[in-house]
C-alpha positions in Angstrom: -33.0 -89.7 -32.0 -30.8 -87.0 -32.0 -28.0 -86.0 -30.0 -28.4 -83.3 -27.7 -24.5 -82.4 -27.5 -25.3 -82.0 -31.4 -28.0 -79.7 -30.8 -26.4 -77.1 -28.6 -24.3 -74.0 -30.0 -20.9 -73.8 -29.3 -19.0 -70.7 -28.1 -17.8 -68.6 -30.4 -14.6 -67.7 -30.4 -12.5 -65.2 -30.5 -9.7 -63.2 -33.0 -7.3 -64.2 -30.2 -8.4 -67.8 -30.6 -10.2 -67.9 -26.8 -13.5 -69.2 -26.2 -16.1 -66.4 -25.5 -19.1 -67.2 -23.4 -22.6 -66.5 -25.6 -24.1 -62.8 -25.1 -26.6 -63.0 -22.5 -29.6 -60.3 -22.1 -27.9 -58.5 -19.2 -24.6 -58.0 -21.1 -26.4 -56.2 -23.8 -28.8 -53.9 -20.9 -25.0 -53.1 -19.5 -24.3 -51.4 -22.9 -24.3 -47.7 -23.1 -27.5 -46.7 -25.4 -26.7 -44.2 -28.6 -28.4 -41.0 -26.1 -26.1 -42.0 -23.6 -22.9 -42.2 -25.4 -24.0 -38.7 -27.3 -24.5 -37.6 -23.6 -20.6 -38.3 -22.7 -19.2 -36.7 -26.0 -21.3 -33.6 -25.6 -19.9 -34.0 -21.9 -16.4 -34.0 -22.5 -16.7 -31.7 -25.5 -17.8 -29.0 -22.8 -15.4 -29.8 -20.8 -12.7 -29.8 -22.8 -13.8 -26.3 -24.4 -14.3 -24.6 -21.2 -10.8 -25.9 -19.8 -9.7 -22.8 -20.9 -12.5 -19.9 -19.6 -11.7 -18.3 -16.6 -14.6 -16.8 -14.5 -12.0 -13.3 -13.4 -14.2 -11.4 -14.9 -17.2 -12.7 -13.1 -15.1 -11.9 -9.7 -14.0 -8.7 -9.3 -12.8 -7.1 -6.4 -12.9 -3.5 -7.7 -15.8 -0.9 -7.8 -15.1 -0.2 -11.2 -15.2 -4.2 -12.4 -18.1 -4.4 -10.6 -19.9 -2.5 -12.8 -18.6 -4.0 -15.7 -20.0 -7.5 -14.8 -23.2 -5.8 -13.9 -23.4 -4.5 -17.5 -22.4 -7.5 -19.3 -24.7 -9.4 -17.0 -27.7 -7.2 -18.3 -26.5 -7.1 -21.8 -26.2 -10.8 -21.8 -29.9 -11.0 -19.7 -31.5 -8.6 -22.5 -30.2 -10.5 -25.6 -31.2 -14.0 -23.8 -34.5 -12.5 -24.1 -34.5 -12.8 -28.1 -32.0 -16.3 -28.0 -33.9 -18.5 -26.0 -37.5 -17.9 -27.2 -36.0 -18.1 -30.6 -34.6 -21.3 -29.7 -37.5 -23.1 -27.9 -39.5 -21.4 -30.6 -37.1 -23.7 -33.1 -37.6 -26.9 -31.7 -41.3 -26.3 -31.5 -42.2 -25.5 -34.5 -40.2 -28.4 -35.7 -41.9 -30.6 -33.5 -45.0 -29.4 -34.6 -45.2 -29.3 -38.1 -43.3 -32.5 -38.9 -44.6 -34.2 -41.8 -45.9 -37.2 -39.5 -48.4 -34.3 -37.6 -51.4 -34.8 -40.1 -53.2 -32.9 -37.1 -50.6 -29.7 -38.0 -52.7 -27.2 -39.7 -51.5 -26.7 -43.3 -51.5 -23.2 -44.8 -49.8 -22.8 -47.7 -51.0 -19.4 -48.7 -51.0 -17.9 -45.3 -49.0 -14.6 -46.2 -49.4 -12.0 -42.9 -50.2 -12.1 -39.1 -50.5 -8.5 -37.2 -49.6 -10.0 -33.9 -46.7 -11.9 -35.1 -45.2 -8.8 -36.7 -46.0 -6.7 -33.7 -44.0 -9.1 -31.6 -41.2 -9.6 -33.6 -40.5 -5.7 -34.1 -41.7 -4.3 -30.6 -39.9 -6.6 -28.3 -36.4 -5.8 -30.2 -37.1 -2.5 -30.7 -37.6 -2.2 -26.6 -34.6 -4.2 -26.3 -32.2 -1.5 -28.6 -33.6 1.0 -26.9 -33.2 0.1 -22.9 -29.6 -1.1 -24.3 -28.9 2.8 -25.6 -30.2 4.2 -22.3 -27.2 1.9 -20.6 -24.9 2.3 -23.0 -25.1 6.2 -23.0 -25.0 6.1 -19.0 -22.3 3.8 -18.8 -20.2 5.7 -21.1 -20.2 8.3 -19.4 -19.9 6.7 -15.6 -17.5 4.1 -16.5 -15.1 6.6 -19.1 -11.5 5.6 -18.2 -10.2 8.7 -17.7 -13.4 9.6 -15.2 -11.6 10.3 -12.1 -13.1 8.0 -9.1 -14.7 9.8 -6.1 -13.3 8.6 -3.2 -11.8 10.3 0.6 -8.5 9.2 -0.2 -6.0 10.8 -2.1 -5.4 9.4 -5.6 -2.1 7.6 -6.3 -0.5 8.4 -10.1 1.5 5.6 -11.5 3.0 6.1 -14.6 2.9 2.8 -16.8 5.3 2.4 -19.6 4.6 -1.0 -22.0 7.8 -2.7 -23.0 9.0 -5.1 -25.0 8.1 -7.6 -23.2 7.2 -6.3 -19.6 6.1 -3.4 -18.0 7.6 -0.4 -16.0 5.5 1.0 -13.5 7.0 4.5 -12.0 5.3 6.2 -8.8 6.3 10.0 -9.2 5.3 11.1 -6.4 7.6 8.5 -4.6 10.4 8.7 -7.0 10.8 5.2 -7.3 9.8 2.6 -10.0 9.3 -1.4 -10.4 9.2 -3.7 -13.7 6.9 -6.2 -13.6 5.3 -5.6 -10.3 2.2 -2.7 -9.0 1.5 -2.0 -5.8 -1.6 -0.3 -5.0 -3.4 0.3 -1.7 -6.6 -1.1 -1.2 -10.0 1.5 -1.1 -7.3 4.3 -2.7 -8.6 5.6 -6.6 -5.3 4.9 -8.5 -4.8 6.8 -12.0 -2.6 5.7 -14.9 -1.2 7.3 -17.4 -0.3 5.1 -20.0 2.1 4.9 -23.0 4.5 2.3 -25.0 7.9 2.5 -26.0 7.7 1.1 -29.3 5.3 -1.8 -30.2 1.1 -1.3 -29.1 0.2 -2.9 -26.1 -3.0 -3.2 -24.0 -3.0 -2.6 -20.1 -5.4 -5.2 -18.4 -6.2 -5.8 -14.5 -9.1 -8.2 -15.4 -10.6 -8.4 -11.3 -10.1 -4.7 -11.5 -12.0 -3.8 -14.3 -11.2 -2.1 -17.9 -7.9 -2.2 -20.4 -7.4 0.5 -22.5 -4.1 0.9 -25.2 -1.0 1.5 -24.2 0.4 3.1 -28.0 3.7 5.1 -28.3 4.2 9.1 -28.4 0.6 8.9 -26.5 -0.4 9.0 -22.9 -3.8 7.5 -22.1 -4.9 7.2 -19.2 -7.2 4.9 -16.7 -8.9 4.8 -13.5 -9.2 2.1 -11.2 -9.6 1.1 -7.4 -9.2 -2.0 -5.1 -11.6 -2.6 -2.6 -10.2 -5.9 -1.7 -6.5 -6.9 -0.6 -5.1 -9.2 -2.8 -2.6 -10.5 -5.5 -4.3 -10.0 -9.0 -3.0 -10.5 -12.3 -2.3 -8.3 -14.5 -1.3 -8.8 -18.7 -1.4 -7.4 -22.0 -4.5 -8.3 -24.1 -3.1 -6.6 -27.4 -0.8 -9.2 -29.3 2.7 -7.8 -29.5 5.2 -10.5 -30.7 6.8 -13.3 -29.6 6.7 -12.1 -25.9 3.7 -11.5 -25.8 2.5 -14.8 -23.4 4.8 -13.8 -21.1 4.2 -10.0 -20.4 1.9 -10.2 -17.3 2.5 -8.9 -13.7 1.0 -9.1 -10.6 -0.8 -6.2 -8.7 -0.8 -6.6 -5.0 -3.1 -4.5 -3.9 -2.9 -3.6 0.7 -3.5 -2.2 3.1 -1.7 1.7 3.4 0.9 0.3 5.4 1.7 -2.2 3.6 1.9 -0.2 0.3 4.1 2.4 2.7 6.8 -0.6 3.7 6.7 -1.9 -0.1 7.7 1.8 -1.3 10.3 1.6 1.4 11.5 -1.5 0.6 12.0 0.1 -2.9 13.5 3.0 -1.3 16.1 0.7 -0.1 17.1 -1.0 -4.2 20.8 -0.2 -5.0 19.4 0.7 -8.7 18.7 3.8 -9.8 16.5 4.1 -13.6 18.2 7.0 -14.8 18.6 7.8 -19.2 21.6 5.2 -19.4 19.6 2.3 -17.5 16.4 2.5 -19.1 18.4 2.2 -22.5 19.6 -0.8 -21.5 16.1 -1.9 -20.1 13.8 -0.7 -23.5 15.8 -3.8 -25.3 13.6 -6.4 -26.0 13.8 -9.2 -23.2 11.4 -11.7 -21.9 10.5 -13.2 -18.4 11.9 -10.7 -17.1 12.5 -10.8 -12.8 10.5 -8.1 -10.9 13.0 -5.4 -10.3 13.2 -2.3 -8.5 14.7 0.9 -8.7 15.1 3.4 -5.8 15.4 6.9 -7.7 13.6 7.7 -11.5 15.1 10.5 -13.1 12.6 13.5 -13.2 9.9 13.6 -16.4 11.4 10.2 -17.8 7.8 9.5 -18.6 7.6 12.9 -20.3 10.8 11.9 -22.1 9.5 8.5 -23.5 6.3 9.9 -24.3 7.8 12.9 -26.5 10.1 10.6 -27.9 8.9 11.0 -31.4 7.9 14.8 -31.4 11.5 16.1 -32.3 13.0 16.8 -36.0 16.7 15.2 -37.0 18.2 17.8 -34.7 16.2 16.9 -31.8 14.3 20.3 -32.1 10.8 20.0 -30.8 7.9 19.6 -33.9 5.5 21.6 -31.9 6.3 24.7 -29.6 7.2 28.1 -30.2 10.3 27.0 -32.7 8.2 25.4 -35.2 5.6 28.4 -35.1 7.9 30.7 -35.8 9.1 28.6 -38.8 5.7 27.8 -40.3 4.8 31.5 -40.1 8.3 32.3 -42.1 7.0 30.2 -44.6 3.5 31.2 -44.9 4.9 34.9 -45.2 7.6 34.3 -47.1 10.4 36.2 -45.1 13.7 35.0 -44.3 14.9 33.7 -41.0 17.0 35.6 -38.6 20.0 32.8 -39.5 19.3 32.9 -43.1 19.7 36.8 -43.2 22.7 36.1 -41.1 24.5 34.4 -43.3 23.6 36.5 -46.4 
């Protein structure tokens, strides 16, 4: 007769030596299945791309960014209409004509179909051309330098890209700020926009738009707030190795609060005169916001005509270099010339 202690299995054991209890049924039902583990890896592989999206565009609190997301909404919503059925379309026909489907039907010589071509060639073709229709009346509406209709009076700000921050100056306030906008709320604001040295690209995402900020050229944007608040504000045109660092905040308020912060400024012991802004075009990074209480007249002018004079700081264009290109063309000697002969 046999034993039954014999007949039983023992535990199995461990690498670490210890007695492990046998695998019952309901440990292996507790295991995750192969769809389920795929699930969590495509899960955290989602996640872990989108940590770094932001939805700012998807929220602005400007008229002008509003329209923006409207129009990449509908772009998106017009080419979704050729993604997804291509897609589904995909899977399908995969589906359908697996080699398993004896029921599939199976034509190998099958060459043409007029409603097929019909539907792949008119449906894009509509597509193209609703998206022409939008994108030749959004260029126009939505052109930087459209200026916005509004009751109020437009503020100019004049917008200077530096190595590695920005100079915002208010001429009709005679004061300026690095680092820092201020903006009243429901008031159509216009930049003009230029760079000391290096390209740069001026960006208030919640506001809408960015266009280049390049040197010896002015450019120039629209924009309005319609809602009070802090937004950020950053270059989007890699410039070196400031270049994470060169953002800004624009606090957009009410008028009276835009009046006090222009009179807080009022009140800054530094003036931004030739001498200071040589010091302040060095390049520098995390720079503090700073104000300055009185802006020399046409500094803007000055930075932006920085790089239209000769070696003897005579202007390229203008009357002086007229003169001297019609000498040449005519061949007859200048005043000084004739002068010294």
């Amino acid at each position: 007769m046999r034993n039954p202690s014999l007949s039983r299995r023992t535990p199995a054991n461990g690498p670490d030596g210890l007695t492990r209890p046998p695998s019952s049924p309901a440990t292996f039902a507790t295991l995750p299945t192969r769809g389920q583990r795929a699930a969590r890896v495509l899960t955290i592989g989602a996640a872990s791309l989108l940590g770094g999206c932001s939805m700012t565009l998807f929220n602005p609190k400007g008229d002008i960014g509003a329209q923006e997301k409207d129009l990449i909404l509908l772009a998106l919503g017009l080419m979704l209409l050729v993604v997804v059925p291509v897609i589904l379309l995909t899977l399908y026909f995969a589906w359908r004509y697996r080699a398993s489907n004896t029921n599939a039907t199976y034509a190998p010589k099958w060459s043409h179909s007029t409603a097929i071509e019909i539907v792949v060639w008119v449906i894009p073709c509509v597509i193209v051309a609703i998206l022409a229709a939008v994108i030749w009346r959004t260029t126009h509406s939505l052109d930087p330098s459209q200026p916005i209709e509004s009751q109020n009076k437009p503020l100019h700000v004049e917008v200077v890209a530096l190595n590695w921050k920005w100079l915002f100056i208010y001429p009709d306030y005679g004061v300026a700020s690095v680092n820092q906008l201020a903006i009243p709320v429901d008031t159509p604001v216009v930049f003009d926009i230029t760079a000391e040295s290096l390209m740069n690209s001026f960006f208030i995402p919640q506001l809408g738009g960015q266009i280049y900020a390049m040197s010896g050229m002015k450019t120039q944007l629209n924009l309005i707030a319609n809602v009070p608040g802090v937004y950020e504000g950053r270059s989007s045109a890699y410039s070196g190795p400031g270049f994470s660092d060169m953002h800004f905040d624009t606090l957009a308020t009410s008028r009276a609060d835009f009046d006090a912060w222009i009179a807080s400024a009022k009140q800054s012991p530094l003036s931004l005169d030739t001498a200071t802004y040589s010091s302040l075009e060095k390049p520098s990074q995390k720079d503090p916001v700073t104000r300055y209480a009185h802006v020399s007249p046409g500094l803007f002018d000055d930075i932006v005509g920085q790089y239209m004079h000769g070696a003897a700081r005579a202007p390229i264009c203008g009357t002086a270099a007229t003169a001297a290109v019609a000498i040449e063309r005519t061949g007859a000697q200048s005043p000084a010339v004739k002068a010294v002969e």
